[in-house]
Each structure stands twice: as C-alpha cells, then as structure tokens.
C-alpha positions as CSV (number, residue, x, y, z in Angstrom):
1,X,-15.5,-5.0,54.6
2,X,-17.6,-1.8,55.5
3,X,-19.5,0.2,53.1
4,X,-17.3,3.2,53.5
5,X,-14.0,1.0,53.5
6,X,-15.6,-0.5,49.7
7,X,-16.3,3.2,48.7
8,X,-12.8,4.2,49.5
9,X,-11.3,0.9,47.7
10,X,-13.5,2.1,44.7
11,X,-12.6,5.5,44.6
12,X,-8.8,5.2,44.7
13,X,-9.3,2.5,41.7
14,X,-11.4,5.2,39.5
15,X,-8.4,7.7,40.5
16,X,-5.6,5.2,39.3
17,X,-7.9,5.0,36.1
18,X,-8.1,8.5,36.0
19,X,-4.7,9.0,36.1
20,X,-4.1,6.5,33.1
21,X,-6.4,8.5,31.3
22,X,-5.1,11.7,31.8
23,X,-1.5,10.4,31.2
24,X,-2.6,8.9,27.8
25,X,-4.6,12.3,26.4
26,X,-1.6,14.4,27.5
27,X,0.4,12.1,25.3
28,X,-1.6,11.6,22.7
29,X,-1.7,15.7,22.5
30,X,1.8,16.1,22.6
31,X,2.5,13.3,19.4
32,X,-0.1,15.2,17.1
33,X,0.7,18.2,17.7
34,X,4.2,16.9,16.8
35,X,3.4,15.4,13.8
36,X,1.3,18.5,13.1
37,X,4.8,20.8,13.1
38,X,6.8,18.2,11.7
39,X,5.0,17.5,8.8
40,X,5.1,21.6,7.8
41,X,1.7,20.6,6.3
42,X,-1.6,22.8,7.4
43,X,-4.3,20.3,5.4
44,X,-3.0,18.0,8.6
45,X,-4.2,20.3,11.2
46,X,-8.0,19.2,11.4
47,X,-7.6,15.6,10.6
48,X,-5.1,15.5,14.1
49,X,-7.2,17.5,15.4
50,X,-10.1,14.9,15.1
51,X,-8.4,11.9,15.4
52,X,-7.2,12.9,18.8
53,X,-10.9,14.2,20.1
54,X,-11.6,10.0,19.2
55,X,-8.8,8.9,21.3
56,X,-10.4,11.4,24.1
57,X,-13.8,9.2,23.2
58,X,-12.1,5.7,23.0
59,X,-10.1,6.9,26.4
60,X,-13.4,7.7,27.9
61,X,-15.1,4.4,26.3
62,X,-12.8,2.7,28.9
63,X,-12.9,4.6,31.4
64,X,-16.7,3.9,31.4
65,X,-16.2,0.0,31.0
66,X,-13.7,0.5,34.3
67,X,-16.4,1.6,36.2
68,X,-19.0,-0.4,35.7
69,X,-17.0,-3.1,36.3
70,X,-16.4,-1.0,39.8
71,X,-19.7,-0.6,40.0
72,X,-21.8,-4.0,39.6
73,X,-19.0,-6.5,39.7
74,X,-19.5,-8.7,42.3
75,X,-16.9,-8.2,45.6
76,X,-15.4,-11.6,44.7
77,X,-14.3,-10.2,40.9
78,X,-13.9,-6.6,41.5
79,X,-10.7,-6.5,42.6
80,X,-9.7,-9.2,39.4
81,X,-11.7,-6.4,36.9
82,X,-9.9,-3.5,38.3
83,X,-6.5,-5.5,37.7
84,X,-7.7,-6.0,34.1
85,X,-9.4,-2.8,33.7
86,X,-5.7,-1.0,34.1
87,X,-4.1,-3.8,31.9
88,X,-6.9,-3.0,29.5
89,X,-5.9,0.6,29.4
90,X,-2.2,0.0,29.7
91,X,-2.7,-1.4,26.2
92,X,-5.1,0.7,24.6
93,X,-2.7,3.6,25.6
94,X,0.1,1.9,23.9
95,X,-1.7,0.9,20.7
96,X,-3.1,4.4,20.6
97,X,0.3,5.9,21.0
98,X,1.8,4.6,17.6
99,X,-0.6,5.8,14.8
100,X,-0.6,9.7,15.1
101,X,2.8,9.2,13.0
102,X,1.2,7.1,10.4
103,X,-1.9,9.3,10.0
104,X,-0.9,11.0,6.8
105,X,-0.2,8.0,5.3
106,X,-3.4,6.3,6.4
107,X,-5.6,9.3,5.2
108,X,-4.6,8.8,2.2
109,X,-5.1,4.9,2.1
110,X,-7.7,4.1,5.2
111,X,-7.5,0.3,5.9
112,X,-8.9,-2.1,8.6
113,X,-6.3,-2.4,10.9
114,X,-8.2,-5.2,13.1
115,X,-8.5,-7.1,9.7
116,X,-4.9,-7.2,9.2
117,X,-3.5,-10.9,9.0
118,X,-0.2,-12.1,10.6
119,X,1.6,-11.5,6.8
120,X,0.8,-7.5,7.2
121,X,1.1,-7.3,10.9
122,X,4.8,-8.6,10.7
123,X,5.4,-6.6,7.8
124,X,4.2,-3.3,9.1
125,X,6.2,-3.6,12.2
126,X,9.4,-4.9,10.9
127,X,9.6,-3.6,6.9
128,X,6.9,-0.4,6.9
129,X,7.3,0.9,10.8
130,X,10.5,-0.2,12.3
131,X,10.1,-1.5,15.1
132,X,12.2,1.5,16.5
133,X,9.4,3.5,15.6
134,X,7.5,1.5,18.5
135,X,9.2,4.2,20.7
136,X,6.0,6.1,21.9
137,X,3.8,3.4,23.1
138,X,7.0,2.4,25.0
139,X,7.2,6.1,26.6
140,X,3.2,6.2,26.9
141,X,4.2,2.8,29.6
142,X,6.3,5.0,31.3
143,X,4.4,8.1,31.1
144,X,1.5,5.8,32.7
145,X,3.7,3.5,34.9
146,X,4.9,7.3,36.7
147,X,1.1,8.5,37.0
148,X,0.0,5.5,38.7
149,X,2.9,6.2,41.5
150,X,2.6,9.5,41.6
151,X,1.3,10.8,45.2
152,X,-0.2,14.2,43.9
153,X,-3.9,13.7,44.4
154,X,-6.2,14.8,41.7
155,X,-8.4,17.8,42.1
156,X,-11.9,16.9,42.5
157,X,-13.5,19.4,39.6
158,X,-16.3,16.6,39.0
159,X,-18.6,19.3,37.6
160,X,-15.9,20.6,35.4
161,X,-14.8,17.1,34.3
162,X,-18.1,16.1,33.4
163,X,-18.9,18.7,31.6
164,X,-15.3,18.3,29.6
165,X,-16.6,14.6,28.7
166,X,-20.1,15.6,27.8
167,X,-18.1,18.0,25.2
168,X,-16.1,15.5,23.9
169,X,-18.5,13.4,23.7
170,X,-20.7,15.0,21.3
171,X,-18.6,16.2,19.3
172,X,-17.2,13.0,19.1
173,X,-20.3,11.5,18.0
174,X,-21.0,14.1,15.4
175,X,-17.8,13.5,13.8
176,X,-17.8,9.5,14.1
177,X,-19.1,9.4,10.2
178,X,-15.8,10.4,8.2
179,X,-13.3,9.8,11.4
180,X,-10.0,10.1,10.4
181,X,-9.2,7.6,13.2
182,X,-7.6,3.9,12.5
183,X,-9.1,2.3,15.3
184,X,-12.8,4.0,14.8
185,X,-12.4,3.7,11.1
186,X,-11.6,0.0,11.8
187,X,-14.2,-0.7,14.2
188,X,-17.0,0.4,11.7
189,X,-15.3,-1.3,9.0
190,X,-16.1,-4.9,11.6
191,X,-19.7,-3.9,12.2
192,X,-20.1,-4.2,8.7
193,X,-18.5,-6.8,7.6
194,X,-20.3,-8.6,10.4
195,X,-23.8,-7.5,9.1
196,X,-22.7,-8.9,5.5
197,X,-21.1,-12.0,7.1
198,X,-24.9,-12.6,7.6
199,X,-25.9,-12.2,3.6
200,X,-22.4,-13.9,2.6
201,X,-23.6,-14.8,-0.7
202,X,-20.4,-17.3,-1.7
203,X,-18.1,-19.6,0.8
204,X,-14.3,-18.2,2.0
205,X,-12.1,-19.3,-0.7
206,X,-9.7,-22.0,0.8
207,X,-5.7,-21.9,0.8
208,X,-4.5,-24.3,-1.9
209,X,-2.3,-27.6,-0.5
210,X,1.1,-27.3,-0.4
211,X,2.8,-28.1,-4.1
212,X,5.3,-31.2,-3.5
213,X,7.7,-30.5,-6.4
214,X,10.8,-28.8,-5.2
215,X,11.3,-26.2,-7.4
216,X,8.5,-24.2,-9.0
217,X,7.8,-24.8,-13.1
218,X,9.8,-23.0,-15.6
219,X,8.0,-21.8,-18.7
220,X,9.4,-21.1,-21.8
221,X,11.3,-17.8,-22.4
222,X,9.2,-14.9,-24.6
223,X,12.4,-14.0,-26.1
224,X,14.9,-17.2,-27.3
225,X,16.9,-15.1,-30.0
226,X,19.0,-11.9,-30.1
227,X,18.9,-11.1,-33.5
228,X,17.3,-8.0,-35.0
229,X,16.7,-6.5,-31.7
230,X,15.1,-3.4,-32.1
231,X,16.9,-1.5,-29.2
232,X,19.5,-2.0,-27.0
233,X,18.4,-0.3,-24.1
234,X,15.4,-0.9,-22.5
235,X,13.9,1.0,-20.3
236,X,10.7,-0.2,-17.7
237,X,9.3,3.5,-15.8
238,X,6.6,2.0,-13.1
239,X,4.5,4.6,-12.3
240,X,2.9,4.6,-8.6
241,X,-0.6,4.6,-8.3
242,X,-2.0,6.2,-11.7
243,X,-5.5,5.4,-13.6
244,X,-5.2,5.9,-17.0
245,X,-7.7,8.7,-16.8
246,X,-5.4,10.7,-15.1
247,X,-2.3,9.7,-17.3
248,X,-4.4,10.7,-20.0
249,X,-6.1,13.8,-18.7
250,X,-2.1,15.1,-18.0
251,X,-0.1,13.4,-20.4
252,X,-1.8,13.1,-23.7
253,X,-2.2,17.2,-24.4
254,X,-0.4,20.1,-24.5
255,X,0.0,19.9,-20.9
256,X,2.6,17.2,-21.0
257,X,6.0,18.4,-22.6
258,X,7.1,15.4,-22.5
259,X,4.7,13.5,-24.9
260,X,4.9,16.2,-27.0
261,X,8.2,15.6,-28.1
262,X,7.6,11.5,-28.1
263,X,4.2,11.3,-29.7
264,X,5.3,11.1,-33.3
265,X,6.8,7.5,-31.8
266,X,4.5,6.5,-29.1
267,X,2.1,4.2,-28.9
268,X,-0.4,4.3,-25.9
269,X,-2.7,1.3,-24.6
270,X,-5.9,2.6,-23.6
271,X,-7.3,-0.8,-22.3
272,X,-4.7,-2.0,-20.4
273,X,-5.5,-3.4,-16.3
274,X,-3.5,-3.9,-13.5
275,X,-4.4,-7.5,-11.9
276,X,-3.6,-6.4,-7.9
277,X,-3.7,-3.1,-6.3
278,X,-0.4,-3.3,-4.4
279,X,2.9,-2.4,-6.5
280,X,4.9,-6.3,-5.2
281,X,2.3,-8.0,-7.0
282,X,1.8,-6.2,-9.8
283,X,5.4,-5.8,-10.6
284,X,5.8,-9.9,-10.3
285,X,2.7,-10.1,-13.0
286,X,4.4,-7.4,-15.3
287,X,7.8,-9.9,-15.0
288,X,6.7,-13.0,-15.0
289,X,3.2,-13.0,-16.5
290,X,1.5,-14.8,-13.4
291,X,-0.6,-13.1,-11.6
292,X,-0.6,-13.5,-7.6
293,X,-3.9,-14.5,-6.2
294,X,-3.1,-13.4,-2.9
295,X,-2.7,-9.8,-1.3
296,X,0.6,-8.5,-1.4
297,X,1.8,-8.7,2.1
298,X,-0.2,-11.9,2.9
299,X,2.9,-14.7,4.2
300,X,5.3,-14.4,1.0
301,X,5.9,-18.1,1.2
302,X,2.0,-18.5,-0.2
303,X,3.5,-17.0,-3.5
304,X,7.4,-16.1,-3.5
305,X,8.4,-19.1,-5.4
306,X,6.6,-17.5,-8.8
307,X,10.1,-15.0,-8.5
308,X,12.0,-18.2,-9.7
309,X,10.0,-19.3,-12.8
310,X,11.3,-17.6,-16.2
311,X,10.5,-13.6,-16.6
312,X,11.5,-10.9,-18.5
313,X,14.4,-10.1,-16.5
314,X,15.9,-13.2,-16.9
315,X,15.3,-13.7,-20.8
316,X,17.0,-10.3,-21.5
317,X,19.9,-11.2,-19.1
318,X,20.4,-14.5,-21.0
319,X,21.0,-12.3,-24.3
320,X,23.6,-10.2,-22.9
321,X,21.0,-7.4,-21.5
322,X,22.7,-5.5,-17.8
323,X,19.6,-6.2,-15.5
324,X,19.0,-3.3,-13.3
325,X,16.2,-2.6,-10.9
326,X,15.5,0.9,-9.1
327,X,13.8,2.1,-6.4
328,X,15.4,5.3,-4.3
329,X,13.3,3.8,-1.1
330,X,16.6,3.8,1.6
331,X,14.9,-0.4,2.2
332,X,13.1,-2.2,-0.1
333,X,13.2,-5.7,0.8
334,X,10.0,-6.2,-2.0
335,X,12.3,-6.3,-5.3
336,X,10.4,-9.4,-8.1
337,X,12.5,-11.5,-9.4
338,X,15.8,-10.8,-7.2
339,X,17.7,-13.3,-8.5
340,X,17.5,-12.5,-12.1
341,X,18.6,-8.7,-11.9
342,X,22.7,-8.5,-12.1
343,X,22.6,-5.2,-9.8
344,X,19.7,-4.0,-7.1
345,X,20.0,0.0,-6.6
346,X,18.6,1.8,-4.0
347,X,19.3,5.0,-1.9
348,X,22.4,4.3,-0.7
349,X,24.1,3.9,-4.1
350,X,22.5,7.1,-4.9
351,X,26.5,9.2,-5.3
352,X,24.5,12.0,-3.9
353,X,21.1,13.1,-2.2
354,X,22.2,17.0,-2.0
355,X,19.7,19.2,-3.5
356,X,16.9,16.1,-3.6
357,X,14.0,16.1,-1.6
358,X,13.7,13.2,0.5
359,X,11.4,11.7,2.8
360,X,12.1,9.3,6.2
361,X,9.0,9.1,8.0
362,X,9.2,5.4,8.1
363,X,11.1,3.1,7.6
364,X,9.7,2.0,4.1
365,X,8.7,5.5,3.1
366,X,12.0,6.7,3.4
367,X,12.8,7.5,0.3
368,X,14.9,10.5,-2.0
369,X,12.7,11.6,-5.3
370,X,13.3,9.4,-8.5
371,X,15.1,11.8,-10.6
372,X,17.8,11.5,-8.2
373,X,19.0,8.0,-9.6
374,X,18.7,9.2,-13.4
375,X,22.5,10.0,-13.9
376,X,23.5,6.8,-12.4
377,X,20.7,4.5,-14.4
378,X,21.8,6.7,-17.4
379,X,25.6,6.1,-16.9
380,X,25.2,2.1,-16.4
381,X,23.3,1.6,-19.9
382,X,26.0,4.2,-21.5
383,X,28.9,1.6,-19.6
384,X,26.8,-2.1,-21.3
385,X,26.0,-2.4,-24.9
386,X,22.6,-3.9,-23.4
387,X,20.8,-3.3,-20.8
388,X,17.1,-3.4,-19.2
389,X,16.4,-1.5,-16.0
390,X,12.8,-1.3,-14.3
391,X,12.8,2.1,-12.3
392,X,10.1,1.8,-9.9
393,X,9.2,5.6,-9.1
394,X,8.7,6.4,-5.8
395,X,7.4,9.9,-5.6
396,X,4.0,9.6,-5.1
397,X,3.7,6.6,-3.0
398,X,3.9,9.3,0.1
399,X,1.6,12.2,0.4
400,X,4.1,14.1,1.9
401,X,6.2,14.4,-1.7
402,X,3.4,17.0,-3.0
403,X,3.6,18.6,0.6
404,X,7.3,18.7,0.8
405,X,7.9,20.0,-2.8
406,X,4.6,21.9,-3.8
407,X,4.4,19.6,-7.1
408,X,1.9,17.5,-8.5
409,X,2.2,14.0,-8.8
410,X,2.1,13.8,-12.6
411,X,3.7,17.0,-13.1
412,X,7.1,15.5,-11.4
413,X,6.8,12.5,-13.8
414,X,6.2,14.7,-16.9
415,X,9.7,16.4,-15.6
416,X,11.5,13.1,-14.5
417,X,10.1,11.5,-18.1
418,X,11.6,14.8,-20.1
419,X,14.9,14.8,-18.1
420,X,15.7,11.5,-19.0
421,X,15.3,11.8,-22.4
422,X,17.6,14.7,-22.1
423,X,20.1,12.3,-20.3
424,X,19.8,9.5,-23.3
425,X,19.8,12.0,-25.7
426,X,22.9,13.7,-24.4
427,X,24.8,10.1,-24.4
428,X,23.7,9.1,-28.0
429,X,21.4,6.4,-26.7
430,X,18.1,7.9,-27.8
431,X,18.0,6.1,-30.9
432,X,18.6,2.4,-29.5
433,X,16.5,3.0,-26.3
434,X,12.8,1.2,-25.3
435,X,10.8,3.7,-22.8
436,X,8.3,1.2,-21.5
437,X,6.3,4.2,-19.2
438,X,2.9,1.6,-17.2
439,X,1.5,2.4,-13.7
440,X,1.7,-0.4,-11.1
441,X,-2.0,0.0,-10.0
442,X,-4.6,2.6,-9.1
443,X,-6.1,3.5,-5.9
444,X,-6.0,1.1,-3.6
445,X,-8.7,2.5,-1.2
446,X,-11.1,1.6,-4.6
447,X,-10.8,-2.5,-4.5
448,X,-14.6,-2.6,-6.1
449,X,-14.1,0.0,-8.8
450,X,-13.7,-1.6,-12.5
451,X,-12.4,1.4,-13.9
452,X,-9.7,2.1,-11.0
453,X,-7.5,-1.1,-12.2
454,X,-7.4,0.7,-16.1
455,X,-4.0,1.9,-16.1
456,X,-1.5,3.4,-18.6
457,X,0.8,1.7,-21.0
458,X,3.1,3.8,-22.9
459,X,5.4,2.5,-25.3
460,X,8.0,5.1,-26.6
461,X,11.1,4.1,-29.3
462,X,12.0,5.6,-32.8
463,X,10.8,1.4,-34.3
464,X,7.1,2.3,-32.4
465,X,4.5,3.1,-34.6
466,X,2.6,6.0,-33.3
467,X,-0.9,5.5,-32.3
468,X,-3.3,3.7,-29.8
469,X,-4.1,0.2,-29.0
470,X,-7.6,-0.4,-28.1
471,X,-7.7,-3.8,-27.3
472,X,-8.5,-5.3,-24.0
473,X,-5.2,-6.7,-22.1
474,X,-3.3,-6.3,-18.3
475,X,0.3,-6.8,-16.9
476,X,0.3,-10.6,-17.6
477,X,0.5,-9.5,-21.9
478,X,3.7,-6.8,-20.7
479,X,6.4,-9.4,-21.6
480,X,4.6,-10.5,-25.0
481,X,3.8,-6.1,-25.8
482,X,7.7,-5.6,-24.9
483,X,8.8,-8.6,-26.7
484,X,6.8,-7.7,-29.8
485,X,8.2,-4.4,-30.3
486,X,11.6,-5.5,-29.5
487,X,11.3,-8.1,-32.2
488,X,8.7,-6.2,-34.2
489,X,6.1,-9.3,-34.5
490,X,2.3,-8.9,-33.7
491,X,1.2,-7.9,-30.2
492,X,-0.6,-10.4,-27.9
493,X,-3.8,-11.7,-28.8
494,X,-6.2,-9.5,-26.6
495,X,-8.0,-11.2,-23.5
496,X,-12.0,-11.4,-23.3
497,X,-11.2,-11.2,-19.6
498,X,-8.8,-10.4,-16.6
499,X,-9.3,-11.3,-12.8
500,X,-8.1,-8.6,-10.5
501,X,-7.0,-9.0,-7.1
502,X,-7.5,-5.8,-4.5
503,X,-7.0,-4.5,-1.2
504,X,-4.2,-4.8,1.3
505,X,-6.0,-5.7,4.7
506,X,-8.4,-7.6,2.7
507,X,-8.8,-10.4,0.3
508,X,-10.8,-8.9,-2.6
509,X,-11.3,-10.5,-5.8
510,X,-13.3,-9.9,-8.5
511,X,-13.2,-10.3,-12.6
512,X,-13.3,-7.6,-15.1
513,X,-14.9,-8.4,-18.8
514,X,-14.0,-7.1,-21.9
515,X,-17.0,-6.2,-23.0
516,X,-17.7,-3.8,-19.7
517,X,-19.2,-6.3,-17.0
518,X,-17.0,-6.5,-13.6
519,X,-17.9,-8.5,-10.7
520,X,-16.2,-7.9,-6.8
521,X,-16.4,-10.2,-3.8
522,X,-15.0,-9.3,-0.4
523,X,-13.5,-13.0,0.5
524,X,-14.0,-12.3,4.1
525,X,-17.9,-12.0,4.5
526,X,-18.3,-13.2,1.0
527,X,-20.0,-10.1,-0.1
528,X,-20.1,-8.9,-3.4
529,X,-19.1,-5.4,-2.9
530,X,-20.4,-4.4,-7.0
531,X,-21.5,-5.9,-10.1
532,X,-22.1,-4.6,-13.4
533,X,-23.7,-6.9,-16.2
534,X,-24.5,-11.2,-16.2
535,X,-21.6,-12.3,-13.8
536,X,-22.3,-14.6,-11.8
537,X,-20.9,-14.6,-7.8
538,X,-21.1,-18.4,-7.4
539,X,-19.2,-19.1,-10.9
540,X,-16.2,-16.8,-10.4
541,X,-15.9,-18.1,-6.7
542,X,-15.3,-21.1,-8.3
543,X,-13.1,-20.5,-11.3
544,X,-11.1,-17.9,-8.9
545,X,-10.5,-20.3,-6.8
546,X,-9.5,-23.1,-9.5
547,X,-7.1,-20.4,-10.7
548,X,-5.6,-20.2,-6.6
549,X,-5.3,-24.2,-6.8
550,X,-3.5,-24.0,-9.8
551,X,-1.1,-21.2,-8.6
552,X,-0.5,-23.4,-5.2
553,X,0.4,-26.7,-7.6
554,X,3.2,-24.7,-9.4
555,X,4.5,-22.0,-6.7
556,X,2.5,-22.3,-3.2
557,X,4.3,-22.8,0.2
C-alpha cells in the first residue's frame, strides 16, 4: 500500500468518526434541550447546559483516542483499532444518550455510576428506568448507524472545527470541578478512590456464608396481648429524606400549624438515628428491628429473608389490627414485610388523581402527591375497628414535586399532617388514633456526616405525654417506642451506640456514639471518610463485620 492510498484509508476513517461524533452531539443537544422544556424548570437550564459541553469533551476524548490509534498504530492493527475505535463510540454514544433524562434526579443525589454493582445496575434498569426508557440510546444507534452511510461528504472547515474544539475544550476544563455530569462526576469519583485504595487503612469486609436453616429465625412478638390498648388506630407517616434539624427548624414553632394544634399531646425524640440512608432499609429496621448491613439495592437475596422474621406489622395483625401500607408511587416493588400487610395500596387504587399533582419521569418516580391517598387510608380505619397503616410519603423523593407545585417540602407535610387530622377528626377517630410522624433517612449524598442520620420521631395521641425525649436511640427501638405507648409501659432502654449503614453506589459503614464520637469507612478502598473522638477503624471493621456474619446466620442468601 502507497503512502497516498494509507492517507486516504486514514482520512475516510477520521470522517466515519467524525460523523459519529457529530451524530451523537446533535443528539445529545436535541434530549437536553428536551428535558430542559419538559421539565418547565429554569434552575435546569445551566446544569444541561454543562453537562452537555462534557459530552462535547468526552465525545472529543474519543475522537482523539481514534486518531492516535490512526496515527501510530502499526499497519497490521490499524485497521482492527479503527473497527474498535467506532464500536468504542457506538457505545459511548449510547450510554451518553440515556442520562440527560435522569439529570434532575442525579443533581440532587450525584452517585458513582461506574461503582454501581450488579444489585443496582439491574435495579435501575428494570424498577428505577424501565427499560423502555432505554429508547434514546437505541435512536442514537440509528441516528449513528444513518451517518456512517450517509454519502454527503463533510465540509472541510478544519480551521473552524478546531477552533470549535479548542472552545469546548476549555471551557470544559474550567468547569470539570463541580460537573454536573454522571460519567465525569464518576470518573473523579474512581481517581479517588484509587488514590485512597493506596492508604486503605482496614481490609474489604467479606460477604457472610450462606445460613443453612431453611427459614430465617422468628423472634418473639413486642406486643403478645390486646388488652388496654391505648388506640385503635395507628397511624406510621414516613417522612422522605428529613434531618431532624429541619423537622425542627419547620415544625416545632409557630411555623407549623400543624404541631400547634398537637403539641399539648406530642412527644418528640430529639436523639433518634436512622441506621441506612435508603428508605427499603430503613423501613425493614423500623418493622422488624434488624438492621440491614448491606446497601439497599445490593442483590435482595443478601437480606430479604429478614421481611419474614416477626415485626410490627405482623404483631398488630395477630390482634385484630387491618394492616395497610401506602405509597402513591404508580410501582413500588420495595414494600418490608409484604407478607404481613392484609392490603398493599398504591396509585392505581388511588379512586381518583384529578386535581393531584403527579409526576412520571420514570418508572419509579412516577408517583401522585400523598394527600391524594388520605380519604381512602381514612375511610379503611373508619370501615375496621383496628387498624395500623405505614404511609410512606412520596413527595419529596423527586425534585421535580417543589418544581411542579411551587411548595416546600415540609410545608406540604405540615398541610398533608393538618389535613389528616381534619379527616380523623371528621370521622370521630381522633381520640382512638396513634400518629407515629419519623423520617426514613437524611441525605443520602452525606454517607460521612454524623448528624445527617439524626432524624425526627414524633409521637402524637390524646394517652402521649407531651414533651421531649432526650435519650439516644434509632429505628431498631420504633417497635419497643410504639409498643410502649400503645400499652403505656416504659420506653426502650436507650443505646450507648448505633451502626449506620450509607450510600447507595457504595458500601459505607460507620458507627455513631452516644456520647458524640462517629467513625465512617468507605468499604471499597477502606478509607475512613471522618472521625470524631477515640474510635478505632480496625475495631469497628471487626465488630461491623461480626454483626454482617450474624445477620448472614439468621437471614443471608
């Protein structure tokens, strides 16, 4: 082969690439600028605006990988890397393709995506996404597919097209620090991971052996009598995603209507901690008093068998309590305890969504706002002479509530909290009713932050002293607190300590001390991420993971 007959090979390879490239930014254009109109939000604008700038750089990236492969490759291999160099950015384009639509959600909770285990890939894809949703990387194949075929030669414009790329470039690099980009994000979130994997201070924790009972254990039931119940009606409110500093900055003033008419017979916990940072796994601790040592959408056969062993659910049910669980999501295939609840309601039970606000951006987001299920969970404890429902509140979950109805997060739950009281009130169950009001977890972008896993517990009945507790507990003392004022014996003895377990890419443990010392470790490099006071790394890797051996003997795969 000539050296002109090379060049020409060369440069109708850099002009199939350039085509991909082209084909992929004009795509990637037109599905932000979509989600930018669709989403009727303005505060979107920039962070599209950005994130597609750093698909022009990761699109470029390649493009510059393609060529040197074109251009130092040896003649035996070139044409094999040109192959792969188009696969590569078949790929890429595809991958790219599918995130502009999950960009709100991801601003507001910016994982690792490249750290994501098999557990979260399948359930983003199948439960979160849909895997209809997979509909623009399957258009960005054809888009590309038509662009490599097409005969229409590209106009030369080399000045003008490096000039573009210098542009992009730089501004690309200046705003690499706070990218609102997955991929980016994700890439730096590697690099430095990889520098700690080189301090890791304590070993991986190991996956406990399979248990080789059949069935999980069974412990004893919190609640063995039905005499001298309290209240009939009990009611679980799951907040989503609240620190007790903002439940109390909001609720417990003037502010809040709401706790102005309860606080005469309300009694608020203002040490209380959430053991995980994802709403599955907290809501099985509440139930069951267990915690899961895992990350909620790690394989579900690690942990699943813990819905089985006895809970509150199921001691109220055995009394004669209606079991009813809530969540207005249109699919929610995470509901604790299934078995145990006599009815699961979700949006399509809802008798009507007009004049709601709902949400269907994916496939779990899709969702109508909570106060649209109050006349139906009202109705069903007017229709039983008992009954226990856990409404797990969905506004809030979403960004896109606050942007779709111009309210506050904990403004709407003052309102939902205040209209049904008016509902129980109007019914005559008031009097005989249990408002149990706790937060499922704080931020879960904060998986090293002591204070972030302090959460609200309100407790709200006309048998509830008013006042505060101020002693140091989490979700595994909810049965005993709800059992105790239900019966009106002591509360739970308080803990000296709680392990916490964060993150939802990432396995991040960590212990939290009564008297103010915390300790985090990222299980992946074995970094401690913070640490306040005497805790030791080396000890809590090994009582953690005695804990995670324990759990495995009773409920593991």
């Amino acid at each position: 082969m000539n050296a002109n007959t090379a060049r020409n090979k060369g440069a109708r390879s850099g002009e199939r690439e350039t085509r991909l490239i082209l084909a992929f930014s004009a795509w990637q254009l037109v599905l932000h600028l979509w989600q930018c109109v669709e989403s009727g939000d303005p505060r979107l604008w920039m962070p599209h605006a950005v994130a597609y700038l750093h698909d022009l750089l990761l699109l470029g990236a390649l493009m510059m990988v393609a060529w040197v492969v074109r251009r130092f490759a040896p003649n035996s291999l070139r044409a094999g890397g040109e192959i792969l160099s188009v696969a590569i950015l078949f790929i890429a384009g595809a991958l790219l393709a599918i995130y502009p639509q999950l960009l709100r959600e991801y601003l507001a909770f910016p994982v690792n995506v490249l750290a994501a285990g098999g557990g979260s890939a399948r359930v983003l894809l199948t439960e979160y996404l849909g895997l209809w949703r997979l509909w623009p990387a399957g258009v960005a194949f054809v888009i590309a597919a038509a662009a490599l075929v097409a005969r229409v030669r590209l106009p030369e414009w080399r000045r003008a097209r490096l000039l573009l790329w210098t542009i992009v470039v730089a501004l690309g690099i200046v705003t690499l620090p706070r990218s609102p980009h997955p991929f980016l994000h994700s890439l730096k979130e590697e690099a430095v991971a990889l520098v700690a994997r080189s301090e890791r201070v304590v070993p991986s924790l190991r996956r406990p052996p399979r248990r080789t009972n059949a069935a999980p254990a069974a412990t004893r039931s919190l609640l063995e009598t039905s005499k001298s119940l309290t209240a009939d009606h009990v009611f679980l409110i799951v907040l989503e995603g609240v620190t007790s500093a903002d439940f109390e900055n909001a609720f417990l003033n003037a502010n809040s209507k709401f706790f102005a008419r309860v606080s005469d017979r309300a009694a608020f916990f203002r040490r209380y901690y959430a053991t995980n940072l994802d709403s599955y796994t907290s809501l099985i601790a509440m139930l069951t008093s267990v915690q899961v040592p895992y990350r909620a959408y790690a394989d579900e056969s690690l942990y699943g068998a813990v819905n089985q062993t006895a809970n509150l659910t199921r001691s109220l049910r055995d009394l004669g309590f209606f079991t009813l669980f809530v969540s207005t999501y249109a699919h929610q295939p995470f509901v604790p305890t299934r078995n145990d609840w006599d009815r699961v309601l979700d949006r399509g039970d809802l008798p009507s969504l007009e004049g709601w606000v709902s949400l269907g951006s994916s496939r779990m987001e899709a969702a109508t706002e909570d106060r649209a299920a109050l006349s139906t969970v009202v109705d069903t404890a007017a229709a039983h002479p008992r009954t226990l429902v856990l409404h797990e509140l969905v506004y809030g979950h979403s960004t896109e509530w606050r942007a779709k109805t111009g309210q506050t997060q904990l403004a709407y739950y003052d309102a939902y909290l205040r209209d049904l009281l008016d509902r129980l009130e109007a019914k005559g169950l008031g009097p005989r009713s249990l408002l149990v009001i706790v937060s499922d977890h704080g931020d879960r972008a904060k998986v090293s932050v002591a204070e972030n896993y302090r959460v609200p517990l309100l407790v709200v009945g006309a048998r509830v002293p008013p006042g505060g507790d101020t002693e140091f507990r989490s979700h595994l003392d909810l049965q005993s607190i709800v059992v105790s004022y239900l019966t009106k014996t002591g509360l739970p003895p308080p803990r000296t300590e709680t392990y916490v377990v964060g993150s939802t890419e990432r396995w991040v443990y960590g212990a939290i001390k009564a008297n103010g010392e915390y300790l985090f470790i990222d299980d992946e490099p074995g970094a401690v991420l913070s640490v306040r006071g005497g805790l030791d790394a080396s000890r809590l890797r090994e009582t953690f993971q005695s804990s995670l051996n324990e759990f495995g003997a009773l409920f593991g795969q």
